[in-house]
Every structure is written in C-alpha cells, then in structure tokens.
TIVO-501122 format. One line per 10 residues: number of its first residue (from 1); their letters; for each residue x, y, z of C-alpha. Coordinates in nm, 2 decimals. Last residue first. Layout:
# residues N
NUM> a> X Y Z; ...
This chain:
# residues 121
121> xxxxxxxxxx> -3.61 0.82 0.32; -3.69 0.56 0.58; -3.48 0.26 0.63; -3.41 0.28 0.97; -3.05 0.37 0.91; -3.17 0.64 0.67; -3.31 0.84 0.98; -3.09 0.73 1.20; -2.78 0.86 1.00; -2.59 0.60 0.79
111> xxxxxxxxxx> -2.25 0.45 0.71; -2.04 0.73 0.45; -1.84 0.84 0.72; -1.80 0.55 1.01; -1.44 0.36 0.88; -1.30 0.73 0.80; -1.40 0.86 1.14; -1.27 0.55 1.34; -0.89 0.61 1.13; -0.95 1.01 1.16
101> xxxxxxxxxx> -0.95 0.94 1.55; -1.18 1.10 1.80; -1.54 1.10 1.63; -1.70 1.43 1.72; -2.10 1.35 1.61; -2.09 1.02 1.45; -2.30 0.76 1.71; -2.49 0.69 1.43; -2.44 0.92 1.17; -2.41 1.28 1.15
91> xxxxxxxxxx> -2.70 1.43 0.90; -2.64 1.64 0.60; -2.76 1.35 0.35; -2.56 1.37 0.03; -2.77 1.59 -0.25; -3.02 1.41 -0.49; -3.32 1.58 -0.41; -3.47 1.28 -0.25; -3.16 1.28 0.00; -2.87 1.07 -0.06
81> xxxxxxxxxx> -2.77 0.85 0.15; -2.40 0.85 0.31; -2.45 1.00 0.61; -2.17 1.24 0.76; -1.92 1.12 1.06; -1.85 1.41 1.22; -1.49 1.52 1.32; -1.57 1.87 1.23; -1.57 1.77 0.85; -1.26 2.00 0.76
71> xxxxxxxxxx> -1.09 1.80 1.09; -1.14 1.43 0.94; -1.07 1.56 0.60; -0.73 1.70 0.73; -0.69 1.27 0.80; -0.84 1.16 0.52; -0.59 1.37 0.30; -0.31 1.27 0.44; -0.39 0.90 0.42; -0.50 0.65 0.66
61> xxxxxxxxxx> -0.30 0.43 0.93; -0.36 0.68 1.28; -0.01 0.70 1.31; 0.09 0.78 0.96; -0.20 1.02 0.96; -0.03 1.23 1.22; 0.27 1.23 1.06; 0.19 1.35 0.70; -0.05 1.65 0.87; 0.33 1.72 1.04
51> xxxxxxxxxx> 0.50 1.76 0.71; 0.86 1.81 0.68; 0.99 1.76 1.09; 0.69 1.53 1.13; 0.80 1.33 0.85; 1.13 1.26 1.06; 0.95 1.21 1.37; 0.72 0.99 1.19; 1.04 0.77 1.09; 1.16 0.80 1.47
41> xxxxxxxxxx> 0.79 0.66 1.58; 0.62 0.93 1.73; 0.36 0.86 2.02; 0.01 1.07 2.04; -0.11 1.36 2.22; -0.44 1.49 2.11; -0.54 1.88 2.19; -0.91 1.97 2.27; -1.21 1.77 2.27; -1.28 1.71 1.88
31> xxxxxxxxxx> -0.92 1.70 1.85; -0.64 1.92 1.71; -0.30 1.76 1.72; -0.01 1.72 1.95; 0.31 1.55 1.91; 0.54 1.25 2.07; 0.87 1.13 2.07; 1.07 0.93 2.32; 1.46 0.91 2.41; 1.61 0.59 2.50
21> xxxxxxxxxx> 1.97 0.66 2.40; 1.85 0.47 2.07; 1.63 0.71 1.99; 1.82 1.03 2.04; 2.06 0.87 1.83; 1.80 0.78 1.53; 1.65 1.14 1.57; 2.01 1.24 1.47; 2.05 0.98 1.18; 1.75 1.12 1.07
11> xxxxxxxxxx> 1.82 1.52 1.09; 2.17 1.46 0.91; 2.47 1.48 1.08; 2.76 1.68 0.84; 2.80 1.93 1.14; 2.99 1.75 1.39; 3.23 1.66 1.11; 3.29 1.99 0.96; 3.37 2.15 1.31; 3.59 1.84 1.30
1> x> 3.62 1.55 1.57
C-alpha cells in the first residue's frame, strides 16, 4: 500500500472501520446537572466531527435549533399563556424547572405553569 493510498481514506469510511472492529462512540454535552454522556451512532459521529450541536439533536430526535434552544432557556420549560398584558407567561411549567433532554423539554415548553394550569389568569 501507497503513501497516497493510506491517505486517500475519508473521515466516514474511517469511523465506519472503527465501527465495525467493535469500537464505540460517545460525546458530552452541557446538562441542567453537569455534563451528559450519550452514544454516537457512526453517522452522528460523522456530524459530530462538522457540527456537534447537529449531533446532539440527532440523538435526542429534534432539530438544531430546539436543541441550543433547550440550553438558551436554561432547560426550563416556559408557560405558554399569555399574561393580561399580552407578553408570554415567565413562569416554568409543571414539573419544568431543568428538564434533562431537549426532546422532554420541547414536548413540555409551551404546556402551562400552575398558575395557568388551574385556570386562573
């Protein structure tokens, strides 16, 4: 085998080897209670290598931008109501306050605080 040869491997067919040879993959991310390991498929591997926000939300099933939402919004889960000045409600929601996926935190934001939940206003 060339100099040439060894070289012309590209990044996926290498992660690919490394695969099938048994090797694992997995990252870190920031969570609401320190760092989050999770389990790299090779294709997230390859994303992870150009975009790591890309990854993550490829594992957790939601977009790139809900998942650096779900870290802008300090994992909280914001109410959905408006107030009676016509601004979103501040409050976390139910069970809201540091939500540990962006997948749980994008199925919670928008639900309702308890004070909206009861049915007051």
């Amino acid at each position: 085998m060339t100099q040439q040869t060894k070289a012309s491997f590209k990044v996926s067919e290498v992660i690919q080897r490394l695969a099938d040879s048994g090797i694992g993959f997995t990252a870190c991310h920031d969570g609401p209670a320190g760092m989050i390991t999770v389990t790299l498929t090779p294709g997230q591997l390859e994303m992870y290598w150009n975009d790591p926000p890309t990854a993550f939300a490829s594992v957790y099933g939601v977009s790139r931008d809900d998942y650096i939402a779900w870290h802008a919004a300090g994992y909280m889960a914001q109410c959905g109501n408006l107030t009676a000045r016509g601004r979103r409600c501040r409050n976390a929601v139910v069970d809201g306050h540091l939500v540990g996926s962006p997948d749980r935190w994008l199925a919670m934001n928008g639900g309702y605080c308890k004070i909206h939940g009861e049915g007051f206003s």
